[in-house]
C-alpha positions in Angstrom: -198.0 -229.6 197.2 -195.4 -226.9 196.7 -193.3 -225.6 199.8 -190.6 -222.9 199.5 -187.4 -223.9 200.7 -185.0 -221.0 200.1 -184.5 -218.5 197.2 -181.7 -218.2 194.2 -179.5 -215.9 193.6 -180.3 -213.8 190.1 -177.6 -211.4 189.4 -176.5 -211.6 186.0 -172.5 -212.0 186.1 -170.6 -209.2 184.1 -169.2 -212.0 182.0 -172.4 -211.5 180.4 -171.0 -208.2 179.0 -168.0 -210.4 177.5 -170.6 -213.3 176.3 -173.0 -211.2 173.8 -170.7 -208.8 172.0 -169.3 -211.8 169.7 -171.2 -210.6 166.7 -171.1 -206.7 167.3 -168.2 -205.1 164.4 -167.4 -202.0 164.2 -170.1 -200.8 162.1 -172.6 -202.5 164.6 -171.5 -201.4 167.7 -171.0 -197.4 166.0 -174.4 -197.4 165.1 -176.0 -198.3 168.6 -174.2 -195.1 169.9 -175.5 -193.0 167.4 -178.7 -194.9 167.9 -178.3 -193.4 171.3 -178.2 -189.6 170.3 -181.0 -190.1 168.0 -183.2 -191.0 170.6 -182.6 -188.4 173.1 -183.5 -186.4 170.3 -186.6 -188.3 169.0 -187.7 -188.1 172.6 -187.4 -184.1 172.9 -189.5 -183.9 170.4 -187.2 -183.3 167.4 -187.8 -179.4 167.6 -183.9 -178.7 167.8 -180.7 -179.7 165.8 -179.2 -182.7 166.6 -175.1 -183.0 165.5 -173.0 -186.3 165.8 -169.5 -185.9 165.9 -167.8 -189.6 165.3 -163.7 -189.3 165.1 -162.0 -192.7 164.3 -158.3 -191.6 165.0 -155.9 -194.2 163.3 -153.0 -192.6 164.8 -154.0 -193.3 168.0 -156.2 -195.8 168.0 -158.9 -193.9 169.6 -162.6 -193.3 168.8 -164.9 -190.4 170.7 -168.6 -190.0 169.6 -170.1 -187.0 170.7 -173.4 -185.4 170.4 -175.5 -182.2 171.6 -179.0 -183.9 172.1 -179.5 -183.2 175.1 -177.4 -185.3 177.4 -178.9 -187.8 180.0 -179.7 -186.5 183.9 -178.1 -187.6 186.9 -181.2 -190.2 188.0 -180.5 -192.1 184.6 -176.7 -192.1 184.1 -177.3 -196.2 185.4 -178.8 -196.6 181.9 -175.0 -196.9 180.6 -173.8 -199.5 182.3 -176.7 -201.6 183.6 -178.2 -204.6 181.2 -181.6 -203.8 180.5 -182.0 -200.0 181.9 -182.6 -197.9 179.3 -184.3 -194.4 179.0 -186.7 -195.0 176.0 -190.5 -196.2 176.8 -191.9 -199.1 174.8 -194.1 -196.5 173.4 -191.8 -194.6 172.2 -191.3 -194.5 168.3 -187.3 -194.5 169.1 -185.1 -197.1 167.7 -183.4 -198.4 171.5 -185.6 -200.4 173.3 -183.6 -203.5 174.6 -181.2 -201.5 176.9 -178.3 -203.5 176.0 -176.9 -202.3 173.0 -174.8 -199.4 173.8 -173.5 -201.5 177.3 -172.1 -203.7 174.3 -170.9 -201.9 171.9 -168.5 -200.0 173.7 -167.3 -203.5 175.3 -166.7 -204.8 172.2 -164.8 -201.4 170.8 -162.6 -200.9 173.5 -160.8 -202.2 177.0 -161.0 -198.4 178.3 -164.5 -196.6 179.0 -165.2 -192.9 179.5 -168.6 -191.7 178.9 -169.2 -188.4 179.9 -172.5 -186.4 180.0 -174.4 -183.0 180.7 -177.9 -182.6 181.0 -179.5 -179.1 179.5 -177.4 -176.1 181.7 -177.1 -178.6 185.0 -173.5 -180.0 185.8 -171.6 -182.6 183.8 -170.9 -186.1 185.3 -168.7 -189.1 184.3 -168.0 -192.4 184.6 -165.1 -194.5 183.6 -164.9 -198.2 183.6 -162.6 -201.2 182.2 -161.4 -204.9 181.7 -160.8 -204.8 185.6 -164.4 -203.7 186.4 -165.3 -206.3 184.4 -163.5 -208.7 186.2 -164.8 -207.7 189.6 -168.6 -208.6 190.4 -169.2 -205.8 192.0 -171.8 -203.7 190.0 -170.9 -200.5 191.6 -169.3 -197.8 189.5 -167.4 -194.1 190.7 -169.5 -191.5 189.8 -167.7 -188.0 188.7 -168.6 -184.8 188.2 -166.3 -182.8 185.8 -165.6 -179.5 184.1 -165.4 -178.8 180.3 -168.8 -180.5 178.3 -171.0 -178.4 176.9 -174.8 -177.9 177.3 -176.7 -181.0 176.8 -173.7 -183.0 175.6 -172.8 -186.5 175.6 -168.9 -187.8 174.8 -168.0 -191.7 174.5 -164.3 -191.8 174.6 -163.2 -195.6 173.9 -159.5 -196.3 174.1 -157.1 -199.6 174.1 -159.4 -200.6 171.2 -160.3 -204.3 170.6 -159.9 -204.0 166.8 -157.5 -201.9 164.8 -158.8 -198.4 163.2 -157.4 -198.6 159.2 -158.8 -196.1 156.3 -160.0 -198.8 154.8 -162.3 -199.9 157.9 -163.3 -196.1 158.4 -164.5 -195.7 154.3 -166.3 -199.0 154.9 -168.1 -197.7 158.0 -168.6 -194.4 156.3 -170.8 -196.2 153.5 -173.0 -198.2 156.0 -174.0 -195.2 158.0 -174.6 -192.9 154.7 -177.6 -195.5 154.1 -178.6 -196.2 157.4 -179.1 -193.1 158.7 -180.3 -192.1 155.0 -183.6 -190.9 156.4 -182.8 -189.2 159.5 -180.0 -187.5 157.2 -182.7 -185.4 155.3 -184.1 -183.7 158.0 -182.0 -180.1 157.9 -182.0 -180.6 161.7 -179.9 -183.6 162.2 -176.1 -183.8 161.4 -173.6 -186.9 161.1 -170.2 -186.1 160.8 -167.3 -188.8 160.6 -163.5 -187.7 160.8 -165.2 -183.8 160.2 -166.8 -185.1 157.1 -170.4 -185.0 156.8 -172.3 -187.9 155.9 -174.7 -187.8 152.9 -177.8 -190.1 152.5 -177.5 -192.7 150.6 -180.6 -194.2 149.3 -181.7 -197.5 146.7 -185.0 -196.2 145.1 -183.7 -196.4 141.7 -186.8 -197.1 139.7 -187.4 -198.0 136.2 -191.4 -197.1 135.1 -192.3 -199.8 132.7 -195.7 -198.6 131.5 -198.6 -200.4 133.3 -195.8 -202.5 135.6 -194.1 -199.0 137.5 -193.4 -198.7 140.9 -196.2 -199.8 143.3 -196.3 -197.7 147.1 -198.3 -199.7 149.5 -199.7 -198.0 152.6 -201.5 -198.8 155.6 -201.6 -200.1 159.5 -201.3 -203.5 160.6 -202.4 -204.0 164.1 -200.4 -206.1 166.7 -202.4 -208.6 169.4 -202.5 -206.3 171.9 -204.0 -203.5 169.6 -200.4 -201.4 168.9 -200.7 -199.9 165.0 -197.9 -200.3 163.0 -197.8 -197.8 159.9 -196.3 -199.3 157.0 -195.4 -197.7 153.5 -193.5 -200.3 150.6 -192.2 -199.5 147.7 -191.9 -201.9 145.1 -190.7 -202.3 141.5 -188.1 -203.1 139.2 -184.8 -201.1 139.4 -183.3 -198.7 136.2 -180.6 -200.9 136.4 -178.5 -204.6 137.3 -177.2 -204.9 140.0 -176.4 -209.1 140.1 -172.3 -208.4 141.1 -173.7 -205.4 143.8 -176.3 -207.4 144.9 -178.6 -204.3 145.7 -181.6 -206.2 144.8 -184.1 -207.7 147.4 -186.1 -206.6 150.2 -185.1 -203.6 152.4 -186.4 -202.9 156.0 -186.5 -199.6 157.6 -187.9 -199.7 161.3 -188.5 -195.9 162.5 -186.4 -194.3 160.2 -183.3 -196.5 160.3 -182.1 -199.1 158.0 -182.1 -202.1 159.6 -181.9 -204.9 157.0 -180.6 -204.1 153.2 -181.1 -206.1 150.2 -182.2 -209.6 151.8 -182.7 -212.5 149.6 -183.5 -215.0 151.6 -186.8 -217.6 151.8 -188.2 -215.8 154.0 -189.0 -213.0 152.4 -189.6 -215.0 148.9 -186.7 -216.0 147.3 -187.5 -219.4 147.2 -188.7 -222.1 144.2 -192.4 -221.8 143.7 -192.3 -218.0 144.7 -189.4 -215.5 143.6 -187.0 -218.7 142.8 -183.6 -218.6 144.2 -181.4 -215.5 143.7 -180.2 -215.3 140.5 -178.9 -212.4 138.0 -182.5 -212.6 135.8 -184.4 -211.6 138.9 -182.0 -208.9 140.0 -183.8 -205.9 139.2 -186.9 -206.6 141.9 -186.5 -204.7 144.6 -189.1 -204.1 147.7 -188.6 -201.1 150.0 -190.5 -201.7 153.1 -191.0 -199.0 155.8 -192.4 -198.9 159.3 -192.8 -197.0 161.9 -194.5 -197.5 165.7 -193.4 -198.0 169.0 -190.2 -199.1 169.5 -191.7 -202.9 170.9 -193.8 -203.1 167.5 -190.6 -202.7 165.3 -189.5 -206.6 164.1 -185.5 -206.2 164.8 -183.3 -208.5 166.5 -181.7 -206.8 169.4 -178.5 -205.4 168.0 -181.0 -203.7 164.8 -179.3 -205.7 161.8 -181.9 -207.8 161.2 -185.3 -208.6 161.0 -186.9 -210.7 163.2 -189.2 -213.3 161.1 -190.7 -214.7 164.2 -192.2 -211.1 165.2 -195.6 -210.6 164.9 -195.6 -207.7 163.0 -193.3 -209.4 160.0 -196.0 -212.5 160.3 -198.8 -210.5 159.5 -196.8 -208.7 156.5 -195.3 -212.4 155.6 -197.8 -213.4 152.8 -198.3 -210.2 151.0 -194.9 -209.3 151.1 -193.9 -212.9 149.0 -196.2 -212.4 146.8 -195.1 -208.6 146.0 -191.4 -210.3 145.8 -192.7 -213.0 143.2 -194.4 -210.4 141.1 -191.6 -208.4 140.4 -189.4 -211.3 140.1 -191.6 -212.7 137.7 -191.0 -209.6 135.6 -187.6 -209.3 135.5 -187.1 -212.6 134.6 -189.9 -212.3 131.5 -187.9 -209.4 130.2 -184.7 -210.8 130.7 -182.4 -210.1 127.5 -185.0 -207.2 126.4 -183.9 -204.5 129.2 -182.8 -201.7 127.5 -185.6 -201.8 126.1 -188.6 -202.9 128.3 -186.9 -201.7 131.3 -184.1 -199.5 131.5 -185.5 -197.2 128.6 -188.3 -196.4 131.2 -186.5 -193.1 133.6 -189.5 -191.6 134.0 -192.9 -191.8 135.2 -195.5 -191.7 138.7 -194.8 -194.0 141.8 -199.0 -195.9 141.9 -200.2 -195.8 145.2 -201.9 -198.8 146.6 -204.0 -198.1 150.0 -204.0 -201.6 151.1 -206.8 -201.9 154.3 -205.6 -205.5 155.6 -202.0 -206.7 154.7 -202.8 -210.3 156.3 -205.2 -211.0 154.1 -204.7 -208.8 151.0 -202.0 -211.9 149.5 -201.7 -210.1 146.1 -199.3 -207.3 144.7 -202.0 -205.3 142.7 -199.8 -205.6 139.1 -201.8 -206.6 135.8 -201.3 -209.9 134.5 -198.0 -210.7 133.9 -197.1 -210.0 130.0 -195.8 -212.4 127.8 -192.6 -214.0 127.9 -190.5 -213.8 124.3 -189.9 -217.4 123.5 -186.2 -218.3 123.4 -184.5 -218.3 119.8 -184.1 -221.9 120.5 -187.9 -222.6 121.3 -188.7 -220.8 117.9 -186.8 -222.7 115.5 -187.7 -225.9 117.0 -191.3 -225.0 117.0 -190.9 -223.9 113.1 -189.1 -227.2 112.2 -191.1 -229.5 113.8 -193.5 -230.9 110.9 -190.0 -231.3 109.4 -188.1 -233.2 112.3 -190.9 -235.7 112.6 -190.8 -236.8 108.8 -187.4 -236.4 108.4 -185.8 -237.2 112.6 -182.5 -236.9 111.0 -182.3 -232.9 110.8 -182.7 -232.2 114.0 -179.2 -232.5 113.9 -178.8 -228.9 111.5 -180.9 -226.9 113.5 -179.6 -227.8 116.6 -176.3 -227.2 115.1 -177.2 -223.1 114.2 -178.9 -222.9 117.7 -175.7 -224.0 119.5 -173.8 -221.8 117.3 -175.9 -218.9 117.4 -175.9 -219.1 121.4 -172.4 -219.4 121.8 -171.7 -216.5 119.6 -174.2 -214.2 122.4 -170.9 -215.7 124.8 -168.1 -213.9 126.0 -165.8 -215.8 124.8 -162.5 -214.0 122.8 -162.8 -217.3 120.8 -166.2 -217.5 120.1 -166.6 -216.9 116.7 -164.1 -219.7 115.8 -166.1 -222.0 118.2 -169.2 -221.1 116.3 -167.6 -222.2 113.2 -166.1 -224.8 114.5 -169.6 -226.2 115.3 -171.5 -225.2 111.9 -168.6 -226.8 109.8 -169.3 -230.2 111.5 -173.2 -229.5 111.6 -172.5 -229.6 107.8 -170.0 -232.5 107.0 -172.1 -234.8 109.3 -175.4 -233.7 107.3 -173.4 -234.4 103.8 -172.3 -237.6 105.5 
């Protein structure tokens, strides 16, 4: 028996603002107001240029992000401040879905809010908000209407920052936006400008072409549960060069156009013993480039779009395929390992082999030839040539040992090593005269 006795009172608090921007940096929380130009954008049909203007002022300790996409209309100016509103459809192949990110961002950038906003020719509105409406639990916010924005503009003004503008902190948030925007940066429609600077797209296909083992482009559709098609395009192969101190190597997701996760080397997506093995400088030229675009529900991000989400269906039914893709070309970088420059590296040019693939959850394979030979180690060779030797005679074992260990540390960096090498041969000797 169930009997209603009385109702609850849902209304989130606005300490939720203050409770999920923990995590959000300054590159995050930039991004998700770009993200928010883009989309306008996306959603008018991308027929018109787009600019971004983003100005970090160290001076003052300021930042203002302004674009022309469009701006947002009166009926949807609640989108900015309230958790969960937002003005893109699931459907839409946009990167906001969540409605939370740019509520957020500008939390965690700043104590003062000013976001002001035209829509096409109609009048400009603002509103304004701070640490005090934050404090009250009223959800109600003044709604202005101003002088002075252009035609379908949009301005975030963010002042008494929570973290501290330095060149340093503006370079390194010029470098993450260069790559993940990289895509939307190509189009001759669509300008990013930091500090009046434009951004340039900054990309990691850097292939090598190994004859019979070059760069493999995967493409097809996955299908979710409820029948939404994802299209996905991966490229795979071994890079022209190392990059174990830069760590470039891994997986790399892009979910409509923007970078979401770069160079991940984690188990879940292989680097693990029995597939890929653990992340290590021998296996640091594989790199997998995976692409996908859909509606914005299909796309496997977290909410704040800097990771993937392994627990979304759409990164499940890529899971299998894409380890074994990631164990291949491990597999063959570490087979080559010490013969580079000449297997790998002396390979710049060549074709990209495309791979239709009709059903990623059950394809399991990465379409390569078998896997060539690995050289044996010098070691493995002289022991395998003295071995009728060392069984009638146990005792040299000792001299061949010797020149192995003094051959390998020769190969070190070492400013000594020669001596050490010496060192080691000259009691190799006396002990075998002994």
């Amino acid at each position: 028996m169930k009997t209603q006795v009385g109702t609850l009172q849902a209304t989130p608090s606005k300490r939720l603002f203050l409770s999920i921007i923990a995590d959000y940096d300054l590159n995050r929380s930039i991004c998700e107001l770009v993200d928010n130009g883009l989309d306008v954008w996306v959603r008018r049909g991308r027929s018109s240029p787009i600019s971004i203007n983003l100005t970090l002022d160290e001076t003052q300790q300021r930042i203002c992000v302004e674009d022309n996409a469009g701006g947002l209309p009166k009926g949807e100016l609640s989108y900015i401040v309230g958790p969960g509103q937002t003005g893109s459809a699931p459907t839409d192949e946009t990167i906001g879905i969540f409605g939370v990110g740019t509520k957020r961002a500008v939390v965690a950038l700043a104590q003062d809010i000013r976001i002001a906003t035209r829509h096409g020719k109609g009048k400009a509105h603002q509103v304004d908000f701070d640490d005090k409406w934050l404090e009250n639990e009223s959800w109600e916010l003044p709604l202005y209407e101003i002088d002075g924005v252009a035609t379908g503009t949009t301005i975030v003004d963010l002042q008494r920052l929570r973290l501290s503008i330095t060149e340093e902190a503006t370079e390194h948030l010029r470098d993450h936006l260069c790559a993940t925007y990289a895509k939307f940066l190509t189009s001759p429609l669509v300008s990013i400008t930091l500090n009046g600077v434009p951004l340039e797209p900054v990309f990691f296909d850097n292939w090598a072409y190994p004859p019979g083992y070059e760069p493999r482009r995967y493409m097809g559709t996955v299908r979710s549960d409820d029948g939404r098609n994802v299209r996905v395009e991966a490229l795979a192969g071994l890079s022209d060069e190392s990059s174990p101190a830069g760590g470039e190597y891994g997986v790399y997701f892009y979910c409509n156009e923007r970078l979401v996760a770069r160079a991940l080397k984690t188990f879940d997506v292989g680097y693990m013993k029995g597939y890929a093995g653990l992340p290590h400088p021998k296996i640091s030229l594989a790199k997998v480039i995976v692409s996908l675009n859909g509606d914005a529900r299909s796309m496997p991000w977290n909410s704040s779009k800097s990771d993937i989400s392994t627990k979304h269906e759409v990164f499940q039914v890529l899971h299998a395929w894409l380890m074994e893709v990631v164990k291949d070309y491990a597999a063959l970088s570490r087979i080559w390992m010490g013969d580079w420059p000449d297997k790998v590296f002396a390979h710049t040019e060549g074709a990209v082999v495309d791979v239709p693939v009709d059903d990623f959850p059950n394809a399991k394979k990465s379409y390569l030839p078998p896997m060539p030979k690995s050289r044996p180690r010098y070691g493995d060779v002289i022991t395998e040539a003295n071995k009728s030797v060392a069984k009638k005679k146990p005792w040299v074992k000792g001299l061949y040992e010797g020149v192995i260990a003094a051959d390998l540390i020769s190969k070190q960096g070492l400013e000594q090593r020669s001596r050490i090498a010496l060192i080691v041969l000259d009691s190799t000797i006396e002990i075998a005269f002994k």
